[in-house]
C-alpha positions in Angstrom: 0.0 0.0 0.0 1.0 3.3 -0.7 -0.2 6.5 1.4 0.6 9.6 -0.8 -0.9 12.8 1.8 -0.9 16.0 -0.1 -0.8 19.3 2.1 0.5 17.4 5.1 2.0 20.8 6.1 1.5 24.1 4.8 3.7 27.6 5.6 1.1 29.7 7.1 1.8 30.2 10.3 -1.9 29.2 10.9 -0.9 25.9 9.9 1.8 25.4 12.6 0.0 26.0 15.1 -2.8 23.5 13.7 -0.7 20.8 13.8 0.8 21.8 17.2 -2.4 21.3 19.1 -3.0 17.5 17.1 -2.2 14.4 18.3 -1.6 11.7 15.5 -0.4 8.7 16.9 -0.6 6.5 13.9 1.2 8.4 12.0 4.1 9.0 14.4 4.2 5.2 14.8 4.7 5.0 11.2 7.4 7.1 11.1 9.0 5.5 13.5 8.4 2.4 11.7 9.4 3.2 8.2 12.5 4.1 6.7 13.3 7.4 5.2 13.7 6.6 1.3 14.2 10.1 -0.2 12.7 13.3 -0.8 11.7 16.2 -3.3 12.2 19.9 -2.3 11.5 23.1 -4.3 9.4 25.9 -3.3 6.0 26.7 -3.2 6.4 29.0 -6.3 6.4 25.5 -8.8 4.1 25.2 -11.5 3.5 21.5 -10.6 3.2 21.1 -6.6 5.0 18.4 -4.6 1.7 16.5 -4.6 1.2 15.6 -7.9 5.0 15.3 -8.8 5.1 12.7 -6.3 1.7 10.7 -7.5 3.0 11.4 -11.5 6.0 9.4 -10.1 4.1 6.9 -8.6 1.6 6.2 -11.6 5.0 5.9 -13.2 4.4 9.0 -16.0 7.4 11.4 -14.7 10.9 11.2 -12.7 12.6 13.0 -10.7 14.4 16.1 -12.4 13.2 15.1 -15.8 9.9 16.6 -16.3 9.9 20.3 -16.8 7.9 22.3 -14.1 4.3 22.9 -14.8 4.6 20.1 -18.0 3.1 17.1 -16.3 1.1 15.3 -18.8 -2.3 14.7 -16.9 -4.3 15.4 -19.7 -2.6 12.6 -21.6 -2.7 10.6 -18.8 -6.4 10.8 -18.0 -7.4 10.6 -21.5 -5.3 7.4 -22.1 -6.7 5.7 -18.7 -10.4 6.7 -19.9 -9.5 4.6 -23.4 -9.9 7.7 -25.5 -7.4 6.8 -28.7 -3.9 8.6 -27.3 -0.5 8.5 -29.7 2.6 8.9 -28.0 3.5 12.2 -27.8 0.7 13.8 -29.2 -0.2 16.8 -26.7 -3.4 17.3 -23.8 -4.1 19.1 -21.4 -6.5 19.3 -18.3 -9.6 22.1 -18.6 -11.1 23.0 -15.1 -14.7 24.5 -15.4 -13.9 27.0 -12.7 -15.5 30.5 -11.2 -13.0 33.5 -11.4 -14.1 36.1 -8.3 -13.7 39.5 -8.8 -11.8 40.8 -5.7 -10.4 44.6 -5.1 -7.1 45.1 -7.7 -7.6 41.5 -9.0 -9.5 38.2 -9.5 -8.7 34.7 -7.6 -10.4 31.6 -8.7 -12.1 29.4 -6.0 -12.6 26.1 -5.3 -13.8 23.9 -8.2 -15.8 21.9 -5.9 -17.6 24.8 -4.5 -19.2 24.8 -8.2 -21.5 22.1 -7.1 -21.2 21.8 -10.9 -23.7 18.5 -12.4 -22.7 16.2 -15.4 -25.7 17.6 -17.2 -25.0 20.9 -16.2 -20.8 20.3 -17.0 -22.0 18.1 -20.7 -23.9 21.5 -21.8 -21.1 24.0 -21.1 -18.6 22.1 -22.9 -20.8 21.5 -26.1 -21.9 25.4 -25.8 -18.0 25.7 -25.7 -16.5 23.4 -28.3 -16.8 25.4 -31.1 -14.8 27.9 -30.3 -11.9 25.5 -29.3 -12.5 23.9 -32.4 -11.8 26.8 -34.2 -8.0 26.8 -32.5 -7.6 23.3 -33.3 -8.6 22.1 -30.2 -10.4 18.9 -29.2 -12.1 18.9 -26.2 -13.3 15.5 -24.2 -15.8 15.1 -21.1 -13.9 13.2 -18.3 -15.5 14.3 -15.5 -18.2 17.4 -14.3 -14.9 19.3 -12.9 -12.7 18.3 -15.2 -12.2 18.3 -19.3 -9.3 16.7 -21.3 -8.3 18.6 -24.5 -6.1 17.7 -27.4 -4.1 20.2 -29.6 -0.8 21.3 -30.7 -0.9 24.4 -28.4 -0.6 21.9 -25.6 3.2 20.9 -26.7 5.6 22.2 -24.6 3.6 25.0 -22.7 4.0 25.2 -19.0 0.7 25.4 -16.7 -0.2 25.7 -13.2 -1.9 23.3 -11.6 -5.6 25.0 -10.3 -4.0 23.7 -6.8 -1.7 26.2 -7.1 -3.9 29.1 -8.3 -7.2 28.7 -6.3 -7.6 31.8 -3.8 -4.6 33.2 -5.3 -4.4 36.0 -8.1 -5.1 34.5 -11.0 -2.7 36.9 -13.2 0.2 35.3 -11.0 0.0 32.0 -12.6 -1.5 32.6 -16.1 0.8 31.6 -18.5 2.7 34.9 -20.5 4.3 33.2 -23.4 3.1 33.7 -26.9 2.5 30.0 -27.0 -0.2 30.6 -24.6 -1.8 33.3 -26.6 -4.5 31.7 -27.7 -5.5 30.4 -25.2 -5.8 33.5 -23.1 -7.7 34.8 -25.9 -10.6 32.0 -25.4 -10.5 32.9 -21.5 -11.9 36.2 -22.6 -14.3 34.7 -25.4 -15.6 32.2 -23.2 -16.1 35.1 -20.1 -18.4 36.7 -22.2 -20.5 33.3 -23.7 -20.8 32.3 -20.1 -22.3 35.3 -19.0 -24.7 34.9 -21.5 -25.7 31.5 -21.0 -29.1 30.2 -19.6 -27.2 27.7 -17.3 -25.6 30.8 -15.3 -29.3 32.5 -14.5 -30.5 28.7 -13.6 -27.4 28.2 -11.0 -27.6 31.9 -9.5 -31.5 30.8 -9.1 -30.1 28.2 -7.0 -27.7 30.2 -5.5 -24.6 28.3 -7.2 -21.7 30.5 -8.1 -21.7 30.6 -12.1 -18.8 28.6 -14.6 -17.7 31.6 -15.8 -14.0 30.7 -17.4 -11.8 28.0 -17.6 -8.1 26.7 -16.7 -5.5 24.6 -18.3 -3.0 22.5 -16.8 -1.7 19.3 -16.4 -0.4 20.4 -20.1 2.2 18.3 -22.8 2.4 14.7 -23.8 4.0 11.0 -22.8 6.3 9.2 -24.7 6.0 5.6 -25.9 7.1 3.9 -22.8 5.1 6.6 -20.4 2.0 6.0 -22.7 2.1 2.2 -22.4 2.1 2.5 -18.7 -0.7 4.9 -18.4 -2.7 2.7 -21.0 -2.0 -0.9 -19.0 -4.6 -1.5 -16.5 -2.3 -1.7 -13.9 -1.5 1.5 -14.0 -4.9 3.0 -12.5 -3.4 3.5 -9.5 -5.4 1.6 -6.6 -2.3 1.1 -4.8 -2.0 4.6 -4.4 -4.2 6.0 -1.8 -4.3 9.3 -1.9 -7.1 11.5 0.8 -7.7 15.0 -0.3 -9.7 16.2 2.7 -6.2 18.5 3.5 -5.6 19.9 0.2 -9.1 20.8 -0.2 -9.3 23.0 3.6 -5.7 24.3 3.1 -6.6 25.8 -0.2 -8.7 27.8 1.0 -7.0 28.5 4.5 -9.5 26.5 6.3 -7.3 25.6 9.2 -9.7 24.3 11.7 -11.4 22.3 8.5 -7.4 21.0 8.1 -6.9 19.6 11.7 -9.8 17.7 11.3 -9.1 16.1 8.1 -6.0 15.1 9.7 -7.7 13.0 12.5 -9.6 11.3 10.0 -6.6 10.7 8.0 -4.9 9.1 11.1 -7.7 7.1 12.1 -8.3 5.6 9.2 -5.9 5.3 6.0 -2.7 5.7 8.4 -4.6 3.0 11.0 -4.9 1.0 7.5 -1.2 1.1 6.3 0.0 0.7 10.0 -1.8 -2.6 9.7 -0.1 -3.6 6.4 3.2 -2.9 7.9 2.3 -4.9 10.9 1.4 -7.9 8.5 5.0 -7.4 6.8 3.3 -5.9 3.5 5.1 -3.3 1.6 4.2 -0.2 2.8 5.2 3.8 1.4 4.2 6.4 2.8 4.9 10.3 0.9 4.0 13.5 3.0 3.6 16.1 0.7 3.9 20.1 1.5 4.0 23.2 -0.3 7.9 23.0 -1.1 8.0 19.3 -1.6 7.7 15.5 -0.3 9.3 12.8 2.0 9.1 9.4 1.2 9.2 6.6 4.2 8.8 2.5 3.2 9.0 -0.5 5.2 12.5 -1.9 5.6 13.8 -4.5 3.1 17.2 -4.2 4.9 18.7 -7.8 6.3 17.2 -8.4 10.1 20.5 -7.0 11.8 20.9 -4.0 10.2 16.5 -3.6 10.8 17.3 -4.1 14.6 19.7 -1.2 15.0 17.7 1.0 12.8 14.7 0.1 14.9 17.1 0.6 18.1 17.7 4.0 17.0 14.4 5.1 16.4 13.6 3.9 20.0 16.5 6.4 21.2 15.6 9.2 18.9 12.3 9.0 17.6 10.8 10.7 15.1 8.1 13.5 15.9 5.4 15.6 13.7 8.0 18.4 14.0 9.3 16.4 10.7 6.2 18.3 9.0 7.2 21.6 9.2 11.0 21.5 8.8 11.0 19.4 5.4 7.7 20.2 3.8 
């Protein structure tokens, strides 16, 4: 089993002081438990946050140091584990269906889930949409209500944010400036004003729903042969990746009491869950992900002596949660 936690930590000092008043005792047993196997450090300005670097690595799609920030193939990816016909490295990207708020001196996007957005609802604005992508030579695909794949050449090579980057941040900070991206800013504009217009936003504000009023890319670029093969193989659907969003989700928006909660339930139940596995000699991973980067723990495969002193030496100096905030 592998336990992949995004936003384990954040730097808010809001955050710290979160996690100073929890007490998670599964997961200190686990670190106590697991080897230290490596880690991935930036900062928090990435395109691509230490989350999804990490997972991309576990689904097998990226490595370390050889993906280009913000170029993470997830539109490729998704598209190729939904069966949609995928050639190797022919360029997607991921389209969020998002709500841009207009703030004082500039606009943030929120929460895609706060959309309470419907497949009907989600089916309608892409159809309304596709034409105009179509004129740009764009293909786009339903996936999911929150989230679109799209195929086209201005996918190749352009570097996006992920939305987990940009939402309740300003927007302009993470839009991409190249010419490459041109265009597509151009349909950000053209679809603000076809949203406005549309009889789904009057029918959500009805209902007191925020409207779909623009869009984001990400999760941009393509995957080689080998990555491709991977992503298409069965296998590859990653079920032995376990991966909890409850602290993404109330970080993002700074909810820190929202946070501390959705770390109890994390401990009580999928670090209860791989504490087991370990306990039944199962190989077990754990990656705690921050806003810099990730720290990756596994169960020992070291010969039994060498296992005793490490376990010996944990017993002397054992880990603590303070591991959150200093390497995360």
């Amino acid at each position: 089993m592998h336990l992949l936690i995004p936003f384990a930590f954040c730097l808010p000092n809001a955050c710290g002081a979160a996690l100073a008043g929890l007490a998670l005792p599964n997961l200190t047993q686990l670190l106590n438990r697991l080897e230290w196997a490596g880690g991935d450090l930036a900062d928090e300005n990435t395109l691509t946050p230490p989350h999804e670097r990490a997972l991309g690595a576990a689904c097998g799609i990226s490595a370390r140091g050889t993906t280009p920030d913000g170029q993470l193939p997830w539109g490729a990816w998704h598209a190729a584990q939904a069966g949609h016909p995928v050639a190797a490295d022919e360029a997607w990207a991921v389209i969020t269906p998002c709500h841009w708020a207009v703030q004082t001196g500039h606009i943030s996007m929120v929460h895609p889930r706060t959309l309470g957005l419907q497949e009907d609802e989600s089916r309608a604005l892409l159809a309304a949409m596709q034409a105009y992508f179509s004129g740009d030579g764009i293909e786009l695909v339903f996936d999911t209500p929150t989230r679109w794949l799209a195929r086209g050449k201005v996918f190749a090579g352009l570097a996006t944010a992920s939305p987990y980057r940009v939402v309740g941040a300003r927007v302009d900070d993470w839009i991409p400036k190249d010419s490459a991206a041109k265009t597509l800013r151009r349909l950000q504009q053209e679809m603000q004003m076809l949203l406005y217009t549309h009889t789904l936003t009057d029918a959500r504000s009805e209902r007191g729903l925020p409207a779909v009023n623009s869009f984001w890319v990400s999760g941009t670029g393509s995957l080689p042969a080998r990555q491709l093969s991977v992503a298409q193989a069965p296998s590859s659907a990653p079920p032995a990746v376990t991966v909890p969003n409850g602290l993404r989700d109330a970080a993002i928006v700074e909810d820190w009491r929202a946070w501390a909660a959705a770390w109890q339930r994390i401990d009580a139940n999928e670090c209860a869950e791989l504490l087991s596995r370990l306990a039944q000699a199962g190989q077990s991973t754990l990656t705690l992900c921050g806003e810099r980067g990730s720290q990756n723990f596994q169960s020992s495969d070291q010969p039994g002596v060498k296992r005793l002193l490490n376990r010996l030496k944990r017993k002397i100096r054992p880990m603590s949660l303070s591991i959150l905030n200093s390497v995360l």
